[in-house]
C-alpha positions as CSV (number, residue, x, y, z in Angstrom):
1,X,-27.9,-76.4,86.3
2,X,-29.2,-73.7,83.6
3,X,-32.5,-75.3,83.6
4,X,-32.6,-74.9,87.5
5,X,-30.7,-71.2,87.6
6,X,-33.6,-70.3,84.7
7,X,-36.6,-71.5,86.7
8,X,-35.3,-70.1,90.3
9,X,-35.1,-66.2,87.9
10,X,-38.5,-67.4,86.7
11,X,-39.8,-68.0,90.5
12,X,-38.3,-65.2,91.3
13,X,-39.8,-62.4,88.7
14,X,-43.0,-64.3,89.3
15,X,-43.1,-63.7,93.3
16,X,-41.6,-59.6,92.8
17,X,-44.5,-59.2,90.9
18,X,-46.9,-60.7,93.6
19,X,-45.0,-58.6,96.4
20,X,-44.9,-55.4,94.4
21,X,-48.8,-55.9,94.2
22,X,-48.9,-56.4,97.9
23,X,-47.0,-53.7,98.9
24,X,-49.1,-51.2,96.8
25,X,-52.8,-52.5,97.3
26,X,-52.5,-54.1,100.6
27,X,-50.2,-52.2,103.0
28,X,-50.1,-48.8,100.8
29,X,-53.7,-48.8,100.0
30,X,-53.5,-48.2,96.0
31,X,-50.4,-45.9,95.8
32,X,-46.9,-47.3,95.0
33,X,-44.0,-46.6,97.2
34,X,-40.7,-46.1,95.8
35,X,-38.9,-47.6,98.6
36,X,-39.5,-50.7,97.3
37,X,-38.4,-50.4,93.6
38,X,-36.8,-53.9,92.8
39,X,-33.5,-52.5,91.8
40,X,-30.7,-53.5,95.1
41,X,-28.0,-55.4,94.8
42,X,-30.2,-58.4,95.4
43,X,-33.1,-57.9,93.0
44,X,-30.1,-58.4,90.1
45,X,-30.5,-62.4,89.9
46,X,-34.1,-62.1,89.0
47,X,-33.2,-59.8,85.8
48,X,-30.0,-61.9,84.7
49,X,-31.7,-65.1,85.5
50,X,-34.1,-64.4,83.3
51,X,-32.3,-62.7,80.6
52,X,-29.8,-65.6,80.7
53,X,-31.5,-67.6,77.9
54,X,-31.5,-64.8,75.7
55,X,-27.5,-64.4,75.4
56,X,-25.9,-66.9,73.1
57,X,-22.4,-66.6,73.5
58,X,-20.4,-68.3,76.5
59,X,-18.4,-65.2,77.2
60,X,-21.4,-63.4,78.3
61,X,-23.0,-65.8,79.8
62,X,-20.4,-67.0,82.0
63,X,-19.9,-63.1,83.0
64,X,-23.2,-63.5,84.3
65,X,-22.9,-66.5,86.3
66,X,-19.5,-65.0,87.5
67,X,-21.4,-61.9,88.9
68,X,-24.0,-64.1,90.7
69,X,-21.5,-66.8,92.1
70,X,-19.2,-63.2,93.5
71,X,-21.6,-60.5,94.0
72,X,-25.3,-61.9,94.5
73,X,-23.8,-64.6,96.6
74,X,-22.3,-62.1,98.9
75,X,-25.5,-60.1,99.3
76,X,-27.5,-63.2,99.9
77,X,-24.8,-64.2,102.8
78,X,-24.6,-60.7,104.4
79,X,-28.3,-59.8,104.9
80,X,-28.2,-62.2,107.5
81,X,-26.0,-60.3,109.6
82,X,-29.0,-58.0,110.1
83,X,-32.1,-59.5,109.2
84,X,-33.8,-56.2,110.3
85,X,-35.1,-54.8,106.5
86,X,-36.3,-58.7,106.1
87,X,-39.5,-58.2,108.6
88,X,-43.1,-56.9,106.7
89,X,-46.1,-56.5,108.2
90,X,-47.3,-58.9,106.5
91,X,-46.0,-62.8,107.2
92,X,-46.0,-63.5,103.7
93,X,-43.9,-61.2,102.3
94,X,-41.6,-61.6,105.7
95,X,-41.4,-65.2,104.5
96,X,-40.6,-64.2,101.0
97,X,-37.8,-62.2,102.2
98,X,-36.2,-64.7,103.7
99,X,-36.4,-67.1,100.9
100,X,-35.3,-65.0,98.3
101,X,-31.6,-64.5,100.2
102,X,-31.7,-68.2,100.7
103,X,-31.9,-68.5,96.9
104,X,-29.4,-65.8,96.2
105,X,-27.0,-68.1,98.3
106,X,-28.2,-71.6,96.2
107,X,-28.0,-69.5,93.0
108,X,-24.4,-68.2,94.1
109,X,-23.2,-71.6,94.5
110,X,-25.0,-73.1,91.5
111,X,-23.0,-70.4,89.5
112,X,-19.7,-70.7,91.1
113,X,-20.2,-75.0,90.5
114,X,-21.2,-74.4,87.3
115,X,-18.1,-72.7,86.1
116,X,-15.9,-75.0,88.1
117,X,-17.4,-77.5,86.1
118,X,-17.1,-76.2,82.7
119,X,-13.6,-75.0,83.3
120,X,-13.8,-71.6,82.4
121,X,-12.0,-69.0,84.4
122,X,-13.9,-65.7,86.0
123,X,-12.9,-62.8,84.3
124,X,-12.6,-59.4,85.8
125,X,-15.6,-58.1,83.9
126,X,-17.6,-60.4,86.5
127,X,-17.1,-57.9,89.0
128,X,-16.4,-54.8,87.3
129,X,-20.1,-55.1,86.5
130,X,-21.0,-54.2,90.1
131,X,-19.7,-50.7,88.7
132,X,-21.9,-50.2,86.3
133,X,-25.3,-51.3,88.4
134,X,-24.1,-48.9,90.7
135,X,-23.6,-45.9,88.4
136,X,-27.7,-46.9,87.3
137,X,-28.8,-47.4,90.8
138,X,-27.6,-43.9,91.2
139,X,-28.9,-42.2,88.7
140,X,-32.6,-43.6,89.2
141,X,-32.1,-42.5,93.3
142,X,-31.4,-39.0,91.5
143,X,-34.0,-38.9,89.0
144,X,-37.0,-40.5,91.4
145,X,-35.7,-38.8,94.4
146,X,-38.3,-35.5,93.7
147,X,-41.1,-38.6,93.2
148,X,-41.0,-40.4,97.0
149,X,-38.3,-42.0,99.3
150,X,-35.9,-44.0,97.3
151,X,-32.9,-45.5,98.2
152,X,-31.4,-48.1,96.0
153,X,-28.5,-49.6,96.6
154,X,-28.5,-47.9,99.6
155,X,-25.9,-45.3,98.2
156,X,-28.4,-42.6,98.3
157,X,-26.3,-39.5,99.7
158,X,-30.0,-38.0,101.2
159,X,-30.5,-41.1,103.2
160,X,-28.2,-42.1,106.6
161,X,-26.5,-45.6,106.1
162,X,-28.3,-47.6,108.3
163,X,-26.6,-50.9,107.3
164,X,-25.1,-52.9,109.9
165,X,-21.4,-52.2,111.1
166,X,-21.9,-49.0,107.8
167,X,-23.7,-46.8,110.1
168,X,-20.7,-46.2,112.9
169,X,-18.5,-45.3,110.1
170,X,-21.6,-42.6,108.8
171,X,-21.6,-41.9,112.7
172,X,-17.9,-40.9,112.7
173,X,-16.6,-40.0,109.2
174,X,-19.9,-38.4,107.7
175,X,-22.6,-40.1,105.5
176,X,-21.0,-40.0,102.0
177,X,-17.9,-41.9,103.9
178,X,-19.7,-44.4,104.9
179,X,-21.0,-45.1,101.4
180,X,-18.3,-45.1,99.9
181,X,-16.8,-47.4,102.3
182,X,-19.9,-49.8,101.7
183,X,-19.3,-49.9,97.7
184,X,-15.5,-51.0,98.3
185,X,-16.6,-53.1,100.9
186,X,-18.7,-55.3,98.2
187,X,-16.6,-55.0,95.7
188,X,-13.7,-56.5,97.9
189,X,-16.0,-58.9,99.5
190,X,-17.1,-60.1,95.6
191,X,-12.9,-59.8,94.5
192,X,-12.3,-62.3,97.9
193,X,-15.2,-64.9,96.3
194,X,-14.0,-64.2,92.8
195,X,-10.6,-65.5,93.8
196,X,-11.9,-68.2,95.9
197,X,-14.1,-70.1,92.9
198,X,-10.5,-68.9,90.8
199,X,-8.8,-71.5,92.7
200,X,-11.4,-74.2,92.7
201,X,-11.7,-73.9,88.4
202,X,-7.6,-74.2,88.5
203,X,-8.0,-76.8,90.6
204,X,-10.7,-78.8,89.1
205,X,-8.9,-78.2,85.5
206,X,-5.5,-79.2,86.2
207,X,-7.4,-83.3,87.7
């Protein structure tokens, strides 16, 4: 399974780099737009995939496959509730958009099955991690903001929410609400699959 997690981070990195070129020389003609800086929630498995080789103890590599089988597996699920930010002009990179979620949801599972297999309990570090990716992804929309549009995360405070369900609450309760509704929402959404995959290493330990 590491040999397979590795080489989807590998495909992965290999096809952001291809899209980033895309984006800037096809459709932007030669100028980089900030909207697309690979740093959501679901541009994390390409970075820990690929770093994943490079940490040697099992404690922090099973925090990593814990934050992929909780977090990146919820992501990969949700963006298909609105498949709206999916669609390029381009076919090709509307194509690659849709496989990249698919393979957030394989490399979920892959994690999740991995640690059910090796026994080894998810810590809460797993998803306290979210915290500190949020805390960066923050910081960069507030540095890069003066540069061009920039939203990571979607937790920008100068951009409306305009995710799915997210946006009524912007509509009723005011903008920074609806954020930080939309940062508890993942994090109980990732605590939910973090419990789930819980039971299953219990389960699978104890036959």
């Amino acid at each position: 399974i590491e040999k397979v997690l590795f080489f989807i981070g590998f495909f992965l990195l290999t096809s952001e780099i291809l899209k980033q070129l895309l984006l800037t020389f096809v459709m932007n003609n030669g100028h980089y737009n900030l909207w697309y800086f690979p740093f959501q929630l679901c541009s994390l498995p390409m970075y820990l995939l690929v770093l994943y080789p490079f940490f040697h103890t099992e404690p922090a590599r099973n925090t990593i496959l814990g934050f992929l089988s909780t977090y990146n597996l919820l992501g990969g699920i949700a963006v298909f509730f609105d498949t709206s930010g999916m669609h390029y002009p381009l076919l090709i990179l509307t194509v690659h958009s849709y496989l990249w979620h698919i393979l957030l949801i394989v490399t979920g599972i892959l994690s999740g099955i991995f640690l059910v297999q090796k026994s080894v309990p998810m810590t809460p570090l797993s998803c306290s991690k979210n915290i500190l990716f949020v805390l960066i992804a923050e910081y960069l929309n507030h540095i890069l903001d003066p540069f061009g549009e920039i939203n990571l995360f979607y937790i920008n405070p100068d951009y409306r929410m305009e995710q799915i369900f997210f946006v009524k609450i912007g509509e009723l309760y005011g903008n920074n609400s609806a954020i930080l509704v939309y940062i508890l929402a993942t994090i109980s959404g990732a605590g939910i699959l973090y419990g789930a995959w819980n039971l299953m290493i219990r389960f699978y330990s104890s036959h």
